[in-house]
C-alpha positions as CSV (number, residue, x, y, z in Angstrom):
1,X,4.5,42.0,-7.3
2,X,3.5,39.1,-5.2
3,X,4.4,35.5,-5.4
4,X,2.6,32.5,-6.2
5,X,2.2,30.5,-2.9
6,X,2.8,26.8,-3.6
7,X,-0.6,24.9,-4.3
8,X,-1.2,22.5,-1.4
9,X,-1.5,18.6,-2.3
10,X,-4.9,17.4,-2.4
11,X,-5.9,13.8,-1.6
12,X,-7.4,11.7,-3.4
13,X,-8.9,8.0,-3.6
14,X,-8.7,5.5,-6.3
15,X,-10.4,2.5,-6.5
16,X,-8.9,-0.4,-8.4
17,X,-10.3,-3.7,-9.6
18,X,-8.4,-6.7,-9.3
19,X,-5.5,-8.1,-6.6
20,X,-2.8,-6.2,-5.3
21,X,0.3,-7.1,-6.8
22,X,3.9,-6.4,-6.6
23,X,4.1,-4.7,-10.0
24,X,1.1,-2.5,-8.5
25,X,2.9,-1.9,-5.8
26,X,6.2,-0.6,-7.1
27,X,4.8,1.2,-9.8
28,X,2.5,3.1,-7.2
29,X,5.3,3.0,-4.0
30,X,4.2,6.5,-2.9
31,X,0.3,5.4,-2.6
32,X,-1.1,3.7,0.5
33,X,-2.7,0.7,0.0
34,X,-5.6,-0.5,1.4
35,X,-7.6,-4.3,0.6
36,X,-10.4,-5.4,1.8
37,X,-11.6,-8.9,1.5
38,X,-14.3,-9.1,-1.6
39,X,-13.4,-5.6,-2.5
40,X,-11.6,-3.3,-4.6
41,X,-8.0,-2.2,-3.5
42,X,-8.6,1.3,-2.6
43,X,-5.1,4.1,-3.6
44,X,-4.3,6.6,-1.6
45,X,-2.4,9.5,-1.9
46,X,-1.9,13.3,-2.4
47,X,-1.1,14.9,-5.2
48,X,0.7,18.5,-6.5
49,X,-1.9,19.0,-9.3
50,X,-3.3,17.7,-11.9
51,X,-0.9,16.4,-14.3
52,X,0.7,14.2,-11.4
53,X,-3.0,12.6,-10.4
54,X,-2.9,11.5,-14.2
55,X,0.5,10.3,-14.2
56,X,-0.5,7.7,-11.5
57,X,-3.7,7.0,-13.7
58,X,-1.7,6.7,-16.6
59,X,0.6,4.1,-14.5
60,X,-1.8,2.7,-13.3
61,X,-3.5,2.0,-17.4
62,X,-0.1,1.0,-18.5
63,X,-0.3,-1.7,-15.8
64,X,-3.7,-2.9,-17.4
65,X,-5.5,-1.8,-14.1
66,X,-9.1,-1.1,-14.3
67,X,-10.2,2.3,-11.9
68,X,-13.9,1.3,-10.3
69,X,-14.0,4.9,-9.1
């Protein structure tokens, strides 16, 4: 019988409309963030799998965020 190796974290981007914010922030404190004037504030991060991407989407909805991308 062999074990299951542990599924690396993959890294992903998220772009977000709107200013950065505190809430944002703290909601989101494991993400790097990243503003650049006139543009979207761009998430960054690495994730286990799937269901822990969506939990930072879903944080990110309950926050009334809009994702660009």
């Amino acid at each position: 019988m062999t074990s299951a190796s542990p599924q690396r974290p993959t890294s992903y981007e998220i772009l977000v409309r709107g200013e950065r914010s505190e809430a944002l922030d703290a909601a989101l404190e494991r993400l790097r963030l990243r503003v650049e004037p006139g543009g979207p504030v761009a998430l960054r991060g690495a994730f286990r799998d799937t269901s822990e991407l969506l939990g930072a989407l879903q944080a990110l909805e309950a926050l009334g965020v809009e994702v660009a991308a």
